[in-house]
Backbone as a ProteinNet text record, in pm:
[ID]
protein_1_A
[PRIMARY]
XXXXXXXXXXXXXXXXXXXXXXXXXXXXXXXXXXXXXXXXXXXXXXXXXXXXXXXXXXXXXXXXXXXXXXXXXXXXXXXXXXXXXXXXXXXXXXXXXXXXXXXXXXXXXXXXXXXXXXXXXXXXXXXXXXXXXXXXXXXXXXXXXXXXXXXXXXXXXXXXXXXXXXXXXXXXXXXXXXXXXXXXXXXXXXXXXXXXXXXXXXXXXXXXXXXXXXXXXXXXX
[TERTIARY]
4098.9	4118.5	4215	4174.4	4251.9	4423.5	4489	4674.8	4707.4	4656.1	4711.2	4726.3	4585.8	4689.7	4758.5	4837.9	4974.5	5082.6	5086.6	5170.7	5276.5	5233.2	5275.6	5384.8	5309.6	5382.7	5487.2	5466.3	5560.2	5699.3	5649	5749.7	5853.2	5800.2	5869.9	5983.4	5893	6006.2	6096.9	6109.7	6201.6	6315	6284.5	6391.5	6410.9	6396	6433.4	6559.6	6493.6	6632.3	6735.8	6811	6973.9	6983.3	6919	6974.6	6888.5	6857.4	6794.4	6918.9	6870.7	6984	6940	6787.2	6735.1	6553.1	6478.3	6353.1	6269.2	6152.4	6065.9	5918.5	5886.6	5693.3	5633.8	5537.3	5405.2	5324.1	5238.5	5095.5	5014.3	4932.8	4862.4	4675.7	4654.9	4475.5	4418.3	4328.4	4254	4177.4	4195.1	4054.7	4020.4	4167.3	4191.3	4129.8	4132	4113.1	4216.6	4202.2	4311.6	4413.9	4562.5	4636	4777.5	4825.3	4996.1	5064.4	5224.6	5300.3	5420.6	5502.6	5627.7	5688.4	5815.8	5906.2	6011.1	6085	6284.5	6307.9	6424.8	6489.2	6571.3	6556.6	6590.5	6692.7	6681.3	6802.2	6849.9	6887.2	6920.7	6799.9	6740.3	6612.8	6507.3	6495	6395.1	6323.1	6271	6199.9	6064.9	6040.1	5914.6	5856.7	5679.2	5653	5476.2	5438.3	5328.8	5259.3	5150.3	5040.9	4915.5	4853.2	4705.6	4624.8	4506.9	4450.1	4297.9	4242.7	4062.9	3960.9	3862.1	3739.8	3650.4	3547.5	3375.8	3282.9	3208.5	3136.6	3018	2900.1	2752.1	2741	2706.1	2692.8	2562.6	2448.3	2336.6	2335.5	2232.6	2251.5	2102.4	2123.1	1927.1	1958.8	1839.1	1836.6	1722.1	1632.3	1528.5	1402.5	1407.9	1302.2	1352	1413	1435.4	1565.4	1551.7	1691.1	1705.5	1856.8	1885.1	2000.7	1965.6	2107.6	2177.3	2319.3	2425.7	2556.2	2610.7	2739.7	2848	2967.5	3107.7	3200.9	3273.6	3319.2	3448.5	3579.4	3713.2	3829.3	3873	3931.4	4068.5	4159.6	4290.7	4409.6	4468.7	4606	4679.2	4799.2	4851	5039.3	5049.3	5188.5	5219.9	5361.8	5412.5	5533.2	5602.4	5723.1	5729.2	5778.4	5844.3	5962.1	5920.9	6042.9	6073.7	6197.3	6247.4	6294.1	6261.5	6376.2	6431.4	6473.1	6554.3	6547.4	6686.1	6726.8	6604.9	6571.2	6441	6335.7	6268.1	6105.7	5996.7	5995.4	5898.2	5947	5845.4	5837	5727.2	5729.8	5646	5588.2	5495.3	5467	5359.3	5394.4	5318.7	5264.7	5197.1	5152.1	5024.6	5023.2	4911.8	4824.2	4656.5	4601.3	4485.6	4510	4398.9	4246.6	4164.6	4071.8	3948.7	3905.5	3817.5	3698.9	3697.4	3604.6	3459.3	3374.7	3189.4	3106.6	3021.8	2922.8	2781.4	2751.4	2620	2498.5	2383.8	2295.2	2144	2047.8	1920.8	1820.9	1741.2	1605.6	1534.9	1479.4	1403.2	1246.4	1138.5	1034.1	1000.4	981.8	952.2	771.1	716.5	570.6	525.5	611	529.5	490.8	614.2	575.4	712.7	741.5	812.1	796.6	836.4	846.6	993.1	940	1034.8	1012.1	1050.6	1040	907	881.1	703.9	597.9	619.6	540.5	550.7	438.6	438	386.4	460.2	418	442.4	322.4	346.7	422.4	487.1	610.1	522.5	483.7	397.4	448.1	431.3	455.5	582.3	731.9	861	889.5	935.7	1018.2	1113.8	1241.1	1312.7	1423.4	1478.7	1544.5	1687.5	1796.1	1909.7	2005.1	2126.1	2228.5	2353.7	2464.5	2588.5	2657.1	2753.4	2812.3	2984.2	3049.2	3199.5	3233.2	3351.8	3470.3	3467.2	3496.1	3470	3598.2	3735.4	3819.8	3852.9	3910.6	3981.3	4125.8	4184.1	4317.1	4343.7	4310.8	4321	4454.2	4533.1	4676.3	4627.3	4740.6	4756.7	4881.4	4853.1	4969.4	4923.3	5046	5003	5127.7	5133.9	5272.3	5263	5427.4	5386.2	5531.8	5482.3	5612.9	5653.3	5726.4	5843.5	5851.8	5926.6	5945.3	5898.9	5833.6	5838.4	5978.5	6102.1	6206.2	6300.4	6260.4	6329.3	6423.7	6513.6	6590.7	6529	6523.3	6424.8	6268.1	6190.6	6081	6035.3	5905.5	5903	5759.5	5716.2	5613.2	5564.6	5499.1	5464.3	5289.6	5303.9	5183.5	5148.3	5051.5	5025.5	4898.5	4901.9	4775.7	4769.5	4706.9	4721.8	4500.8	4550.2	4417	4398.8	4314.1	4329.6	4212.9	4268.3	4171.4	4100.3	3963	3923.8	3835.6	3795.9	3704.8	3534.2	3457	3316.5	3272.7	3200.6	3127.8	3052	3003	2924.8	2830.1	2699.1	2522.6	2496.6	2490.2	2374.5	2266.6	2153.6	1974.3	1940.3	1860.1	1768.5	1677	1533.9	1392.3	1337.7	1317.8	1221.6	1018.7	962.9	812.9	766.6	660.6	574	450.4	415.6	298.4	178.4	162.1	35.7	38.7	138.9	181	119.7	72.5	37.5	169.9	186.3	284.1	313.6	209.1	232.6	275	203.1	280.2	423.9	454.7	610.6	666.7	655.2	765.5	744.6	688.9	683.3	758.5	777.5	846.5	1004.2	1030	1131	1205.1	1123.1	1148.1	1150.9	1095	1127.5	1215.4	1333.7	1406.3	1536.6	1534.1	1653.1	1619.3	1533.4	1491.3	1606.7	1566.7	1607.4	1784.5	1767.6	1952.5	2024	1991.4	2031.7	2029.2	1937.6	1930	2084.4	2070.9	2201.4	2283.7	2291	2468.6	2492.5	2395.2	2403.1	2425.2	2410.6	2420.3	2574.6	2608.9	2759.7	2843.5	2828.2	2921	3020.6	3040.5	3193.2	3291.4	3242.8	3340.8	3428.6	3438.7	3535.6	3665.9	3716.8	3841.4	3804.4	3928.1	3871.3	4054.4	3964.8	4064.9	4132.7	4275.6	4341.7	4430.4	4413.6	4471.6	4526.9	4602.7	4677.3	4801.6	4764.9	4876.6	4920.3	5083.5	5108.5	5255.9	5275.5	5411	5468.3	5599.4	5703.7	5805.8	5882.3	5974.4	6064.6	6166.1	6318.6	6407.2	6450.8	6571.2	6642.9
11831.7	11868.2	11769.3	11713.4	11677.5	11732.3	11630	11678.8	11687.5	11601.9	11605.4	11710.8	11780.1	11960.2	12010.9	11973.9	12052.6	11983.6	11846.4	11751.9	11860.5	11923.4	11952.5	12097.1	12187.6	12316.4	12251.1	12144.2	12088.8	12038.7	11956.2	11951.6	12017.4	12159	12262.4	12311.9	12341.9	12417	12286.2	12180.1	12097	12106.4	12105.9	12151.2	12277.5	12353.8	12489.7	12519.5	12395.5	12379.2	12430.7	12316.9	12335.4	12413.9	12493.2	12529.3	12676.5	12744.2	12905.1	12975.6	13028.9	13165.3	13280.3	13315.8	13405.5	13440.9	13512.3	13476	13599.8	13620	13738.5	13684.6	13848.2	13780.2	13896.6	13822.5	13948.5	13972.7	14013.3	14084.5	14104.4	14058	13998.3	14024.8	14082.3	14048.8	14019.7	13934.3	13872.9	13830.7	13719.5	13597.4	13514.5	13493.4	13375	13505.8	13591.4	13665.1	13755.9	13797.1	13913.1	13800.7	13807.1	13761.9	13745.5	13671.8	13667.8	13515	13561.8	13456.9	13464.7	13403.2	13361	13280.3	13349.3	13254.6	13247.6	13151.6	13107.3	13052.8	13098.9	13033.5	12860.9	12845.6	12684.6	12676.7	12735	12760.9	12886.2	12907.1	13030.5	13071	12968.6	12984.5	12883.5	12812.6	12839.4	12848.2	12877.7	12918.6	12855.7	12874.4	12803.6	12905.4	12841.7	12975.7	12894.5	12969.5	12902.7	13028.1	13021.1	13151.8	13086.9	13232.2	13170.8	13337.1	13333.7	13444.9	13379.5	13486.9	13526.4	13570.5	13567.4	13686.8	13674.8	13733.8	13693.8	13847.2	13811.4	13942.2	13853.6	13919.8	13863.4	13845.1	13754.1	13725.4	13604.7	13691.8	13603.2	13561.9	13418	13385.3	13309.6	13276	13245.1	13092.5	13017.9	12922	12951	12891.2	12897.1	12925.9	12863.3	12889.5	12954.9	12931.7	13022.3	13110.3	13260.1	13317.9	13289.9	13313.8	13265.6	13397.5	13393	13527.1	13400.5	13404.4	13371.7	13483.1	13426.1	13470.7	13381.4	13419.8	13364.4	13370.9	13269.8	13264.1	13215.3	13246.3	13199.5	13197.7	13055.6	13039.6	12967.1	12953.8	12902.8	12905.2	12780.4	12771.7	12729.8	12777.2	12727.5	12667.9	12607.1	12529	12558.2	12639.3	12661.1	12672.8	12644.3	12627.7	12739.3	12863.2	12921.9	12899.3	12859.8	12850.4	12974.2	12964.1	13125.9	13081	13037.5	12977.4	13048.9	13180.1	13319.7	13403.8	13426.6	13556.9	13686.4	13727.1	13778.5	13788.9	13848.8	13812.5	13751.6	13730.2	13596.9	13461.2	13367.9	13276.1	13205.9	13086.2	12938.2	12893.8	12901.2	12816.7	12731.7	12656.9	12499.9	12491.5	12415.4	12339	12312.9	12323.3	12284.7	12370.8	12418.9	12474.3	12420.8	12431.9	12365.2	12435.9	12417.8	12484.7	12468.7	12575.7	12581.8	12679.3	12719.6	12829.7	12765.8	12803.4	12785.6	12892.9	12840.9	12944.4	12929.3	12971.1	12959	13008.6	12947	13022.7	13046.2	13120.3	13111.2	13149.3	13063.3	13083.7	13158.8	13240.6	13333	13326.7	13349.3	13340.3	13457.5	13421.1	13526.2	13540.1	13684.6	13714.4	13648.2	13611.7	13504.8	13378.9	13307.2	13178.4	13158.8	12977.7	12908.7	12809.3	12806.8	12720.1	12618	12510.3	12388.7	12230.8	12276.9	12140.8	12168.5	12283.1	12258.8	12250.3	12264	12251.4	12430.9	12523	12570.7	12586.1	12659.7	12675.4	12791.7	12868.8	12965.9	12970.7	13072.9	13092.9	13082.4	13070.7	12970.9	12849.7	12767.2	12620.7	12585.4	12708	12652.8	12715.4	12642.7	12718.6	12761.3	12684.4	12748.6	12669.8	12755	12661.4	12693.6	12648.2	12680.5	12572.2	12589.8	12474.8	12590.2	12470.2	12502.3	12464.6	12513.7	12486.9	12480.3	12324.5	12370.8	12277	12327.2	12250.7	12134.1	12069.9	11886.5	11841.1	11884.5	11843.2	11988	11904	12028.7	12053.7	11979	11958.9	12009.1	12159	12182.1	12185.2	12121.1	12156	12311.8	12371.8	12472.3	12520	12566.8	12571.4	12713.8	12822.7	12953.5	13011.4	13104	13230.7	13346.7	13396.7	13505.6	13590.3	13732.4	13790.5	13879.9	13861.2	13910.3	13769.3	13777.7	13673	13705.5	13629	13685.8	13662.6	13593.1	13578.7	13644.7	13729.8	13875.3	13957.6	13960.8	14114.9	14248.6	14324.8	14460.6	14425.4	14563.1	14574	14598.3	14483.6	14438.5	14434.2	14423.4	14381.7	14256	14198.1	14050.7	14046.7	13935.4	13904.4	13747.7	13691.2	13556	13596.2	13467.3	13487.4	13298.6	13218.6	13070.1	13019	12908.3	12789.7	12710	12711.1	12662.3	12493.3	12392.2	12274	12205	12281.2	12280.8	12162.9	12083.4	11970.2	12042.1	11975.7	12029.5	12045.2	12136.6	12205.6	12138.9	12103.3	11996.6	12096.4	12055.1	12148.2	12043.8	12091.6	12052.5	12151.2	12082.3	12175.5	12128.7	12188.5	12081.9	12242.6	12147.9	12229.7	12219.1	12294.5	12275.5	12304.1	12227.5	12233.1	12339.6	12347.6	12478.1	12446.9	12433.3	12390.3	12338.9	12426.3	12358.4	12282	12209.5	12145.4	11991	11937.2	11751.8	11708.8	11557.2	11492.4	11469.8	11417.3	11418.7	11551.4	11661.6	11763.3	11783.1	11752	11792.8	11683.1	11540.7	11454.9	11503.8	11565.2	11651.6	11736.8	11814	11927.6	11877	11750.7	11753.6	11673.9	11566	11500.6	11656.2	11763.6	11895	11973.4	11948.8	12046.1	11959.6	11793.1	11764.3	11738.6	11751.6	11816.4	11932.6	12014.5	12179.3	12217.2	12138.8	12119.1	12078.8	11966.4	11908.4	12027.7	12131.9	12255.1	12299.7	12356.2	12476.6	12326.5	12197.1	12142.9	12209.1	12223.1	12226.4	12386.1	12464.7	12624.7	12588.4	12529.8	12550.5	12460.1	12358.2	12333.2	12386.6	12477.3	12548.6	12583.1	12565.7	12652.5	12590.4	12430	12383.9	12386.2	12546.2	12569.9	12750.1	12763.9	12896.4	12957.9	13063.2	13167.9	13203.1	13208.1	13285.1	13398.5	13502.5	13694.1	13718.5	13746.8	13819.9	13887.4	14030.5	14118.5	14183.8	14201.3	14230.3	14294.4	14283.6	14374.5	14273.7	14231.2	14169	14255.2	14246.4	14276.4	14146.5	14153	14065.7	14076.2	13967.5	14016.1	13905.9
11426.8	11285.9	11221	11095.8	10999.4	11005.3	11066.1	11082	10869.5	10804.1	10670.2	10586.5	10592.9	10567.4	10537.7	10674.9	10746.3	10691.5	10635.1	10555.2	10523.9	10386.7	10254.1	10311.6	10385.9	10458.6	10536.8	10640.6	10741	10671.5	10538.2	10446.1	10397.3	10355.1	10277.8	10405.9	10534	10677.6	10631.2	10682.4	10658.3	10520	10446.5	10346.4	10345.8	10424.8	10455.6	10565.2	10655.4	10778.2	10749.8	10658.7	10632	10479.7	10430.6	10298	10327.3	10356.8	10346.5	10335.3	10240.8	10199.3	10237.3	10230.5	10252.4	10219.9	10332.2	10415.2	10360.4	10409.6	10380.2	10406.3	10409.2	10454.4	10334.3	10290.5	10237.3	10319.9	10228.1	10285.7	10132.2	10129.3	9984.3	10024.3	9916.4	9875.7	9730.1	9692.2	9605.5	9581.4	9486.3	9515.8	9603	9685.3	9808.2	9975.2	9946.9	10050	10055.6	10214.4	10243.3	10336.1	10304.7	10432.9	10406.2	10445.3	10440.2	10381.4	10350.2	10316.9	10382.9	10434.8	10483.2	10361.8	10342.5	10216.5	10256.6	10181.1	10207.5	10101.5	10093.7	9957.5	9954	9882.3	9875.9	9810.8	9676.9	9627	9494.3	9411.7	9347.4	9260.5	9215.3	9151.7	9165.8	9327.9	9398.4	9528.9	9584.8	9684.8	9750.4	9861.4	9893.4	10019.5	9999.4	10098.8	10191.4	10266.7	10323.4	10363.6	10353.4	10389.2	10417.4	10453.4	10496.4	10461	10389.9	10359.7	10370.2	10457.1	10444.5	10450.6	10386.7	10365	10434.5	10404.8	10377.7	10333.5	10257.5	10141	10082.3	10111.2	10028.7	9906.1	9867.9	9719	9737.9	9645.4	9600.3	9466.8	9444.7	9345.4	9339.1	9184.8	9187.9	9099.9	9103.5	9008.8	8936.8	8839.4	8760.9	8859.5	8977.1	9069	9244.4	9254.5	9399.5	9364.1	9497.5	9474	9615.1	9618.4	9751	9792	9933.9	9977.9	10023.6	10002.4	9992.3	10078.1	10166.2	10203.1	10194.9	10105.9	10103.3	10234.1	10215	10380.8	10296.2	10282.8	10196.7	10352	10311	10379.7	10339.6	10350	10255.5	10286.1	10347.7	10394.1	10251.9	10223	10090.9	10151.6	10029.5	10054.8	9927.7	9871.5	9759.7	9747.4	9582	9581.1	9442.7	9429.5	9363.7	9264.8	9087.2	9024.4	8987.2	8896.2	8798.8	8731.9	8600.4	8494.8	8423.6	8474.2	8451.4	8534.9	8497.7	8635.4	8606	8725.4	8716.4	8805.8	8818	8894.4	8835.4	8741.3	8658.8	8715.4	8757.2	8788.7	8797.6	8803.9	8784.8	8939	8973.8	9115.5	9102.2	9209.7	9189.4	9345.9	9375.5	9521.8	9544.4	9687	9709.4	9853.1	9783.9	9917.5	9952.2	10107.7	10176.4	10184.6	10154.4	10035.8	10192.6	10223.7	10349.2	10310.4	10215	10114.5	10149.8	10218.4	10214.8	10142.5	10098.4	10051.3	10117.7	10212.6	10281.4	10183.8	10187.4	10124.8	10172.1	10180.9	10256.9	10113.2	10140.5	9995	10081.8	9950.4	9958	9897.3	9981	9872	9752	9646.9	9539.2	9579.3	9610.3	9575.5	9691.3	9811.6	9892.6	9895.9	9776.1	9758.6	9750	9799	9713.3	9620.5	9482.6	9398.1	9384	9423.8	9385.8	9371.5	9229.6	9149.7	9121.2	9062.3	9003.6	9080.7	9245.7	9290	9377.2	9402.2	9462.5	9661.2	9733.1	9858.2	9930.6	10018	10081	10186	10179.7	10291	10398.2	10468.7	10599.4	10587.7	10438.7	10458.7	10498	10443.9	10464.6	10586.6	10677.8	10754.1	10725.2	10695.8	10611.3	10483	10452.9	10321.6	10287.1	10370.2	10372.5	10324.2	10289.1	10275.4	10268.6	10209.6	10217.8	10119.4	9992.3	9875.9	9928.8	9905	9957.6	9827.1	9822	9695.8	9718.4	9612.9	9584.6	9641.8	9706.3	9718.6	9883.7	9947.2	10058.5	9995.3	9977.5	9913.7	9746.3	9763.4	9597.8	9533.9	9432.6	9356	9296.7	9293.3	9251.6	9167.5	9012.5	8935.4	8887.5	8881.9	8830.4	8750.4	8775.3	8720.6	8826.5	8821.1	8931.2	8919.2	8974.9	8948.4	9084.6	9107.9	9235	9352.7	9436.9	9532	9659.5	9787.6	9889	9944.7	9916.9	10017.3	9911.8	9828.7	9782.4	9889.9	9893.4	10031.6	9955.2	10045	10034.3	10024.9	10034.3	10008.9	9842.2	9820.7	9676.3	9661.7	9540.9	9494.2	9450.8	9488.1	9385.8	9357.8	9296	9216.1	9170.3	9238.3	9150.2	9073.8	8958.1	8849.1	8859.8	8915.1	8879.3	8862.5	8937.7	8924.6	8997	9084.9	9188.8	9160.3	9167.9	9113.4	9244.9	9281.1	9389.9	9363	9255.9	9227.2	9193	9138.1	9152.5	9273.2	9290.1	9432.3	9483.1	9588.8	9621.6	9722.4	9693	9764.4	9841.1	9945.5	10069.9	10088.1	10044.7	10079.4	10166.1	10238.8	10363.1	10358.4	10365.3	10433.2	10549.2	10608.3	10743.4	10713.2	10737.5	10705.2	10830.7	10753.2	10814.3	10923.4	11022.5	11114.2	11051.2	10921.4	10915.9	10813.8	10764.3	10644.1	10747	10610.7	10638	10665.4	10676.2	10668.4	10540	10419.2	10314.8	10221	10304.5	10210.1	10268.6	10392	10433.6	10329.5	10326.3	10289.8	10118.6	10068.3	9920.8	9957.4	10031.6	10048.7	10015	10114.2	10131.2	9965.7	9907	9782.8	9677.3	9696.2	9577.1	9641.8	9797.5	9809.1	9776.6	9724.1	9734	9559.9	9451.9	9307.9	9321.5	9371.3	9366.8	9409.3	9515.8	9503.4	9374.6	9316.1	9250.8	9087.5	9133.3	8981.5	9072.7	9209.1	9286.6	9225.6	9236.5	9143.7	9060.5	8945.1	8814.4	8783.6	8861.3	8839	8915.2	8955.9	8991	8933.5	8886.9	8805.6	8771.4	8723.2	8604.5	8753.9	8854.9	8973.8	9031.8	8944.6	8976.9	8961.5	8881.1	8840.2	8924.6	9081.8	9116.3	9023.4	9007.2	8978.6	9072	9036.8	9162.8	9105.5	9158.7	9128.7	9274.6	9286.9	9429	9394.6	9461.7	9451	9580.3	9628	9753.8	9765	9890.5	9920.1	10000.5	9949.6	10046.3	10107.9	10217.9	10325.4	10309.8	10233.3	10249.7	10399.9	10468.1	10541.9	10538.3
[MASK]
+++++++++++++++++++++++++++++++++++++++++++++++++++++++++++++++++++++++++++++++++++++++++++++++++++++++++++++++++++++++++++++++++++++++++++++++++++++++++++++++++++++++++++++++++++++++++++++++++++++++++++++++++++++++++++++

């Protein structure tokens, strides 16, 4: 695995060494998934923290000609630094998460056929028609607002609301041909399944800004 990642978190423990005043963990669910944060304070108004939260839940989606079942797979190590530019639990956070989020997807024939790119074929001809949708970047910045701290003393509440700049989504399609398909109808097959990806870019587009909502409970000590 890619050590660069781990850069940005390895960083933060390090300026944590000699200056922690005081530590805490959450326990958080959202858009990033279900999972946790470890925080320390850096200094009176600010803090830094590292977590890792994740899912998976079905979600289909269609283009003009195929629907496809789809399962989300969220995956997300984050590196963050907590401001407060007032005494308070309102605060500013910034960083950066390592963005591991897939969206698997499997086409489906409508009526017993597939249509792509204008051309139709009976589910006999495809074997099958799967790919994979991941963020244009692994390394997403992340800038939000948020209120309570995890390296708060006592048990607390917090909350982020930010944006996670994951880049445009990038589709991989691939078809498998059917036995009794020609050669010429497979290498058609395959020139209208990489047509048809290119619609799954264009239906994803806008997802290059993910929302991020997480609400949780910290433990100070």
């Amino acid at each position: 695995m890619n050590a660069r990642p781990f850069l940005f978190p390895a960083f933060l423990a390090l300026l944590a060494a000699g200056s922690a005043q005081a530590a805490g963990v959450g326990i958080r669910a959202g858009t990033t998934g279900v999972g946790a944060d470890f925080g320390w304070s850096l200094a009176p108004t600010l803090s830094a923290r590292v977590g890792y939260s994740a899912l998976n839940w079905n979600r289909d989606i269609s283009t003009d000609n195929v629907h496809y079942d789809g399962k989300v797979k969220l995956s997300n190590l984050s590196g963050l630094l907590d401001f407060s530019p007032a005494p308070g639990p309102f605060r500013i956070t910034g960083g950066v998460i390592y963005d591991r989020n897939r969206y698997n997807v499997n086409g489906q024939p409508t009526g017993g056929t597939f249509t792509l790119n204008g051309n139709t074929y009976s589910a006999s001809d495809v074997g099958s028609l799967s790919g994979q949708v991941k963020p244009g970047r692994d390394l997403a910045p992340y800038l939000g607002i948020g209120w309570g701290n995890v390296a708060g003393a006592g048990v607390n509440f917090y909350a982020d609301l930010g944006v996670m700049f994951q880049g445009r989504p990038k589709s991989s399609l691939s078809a498998t041909c059917g036995a009794s398909l020609s050669a010429s109808a497979c290498a058609q097959l395959q020139s209208d399944t990489a047509a048809e990806q290119g619609r799954l870019d264009d239906k994803l587009r806008h997802f290059q800004y993910y929302p991020v909502l997480n609400v949780g409970v910290t433990i100070g000590f």
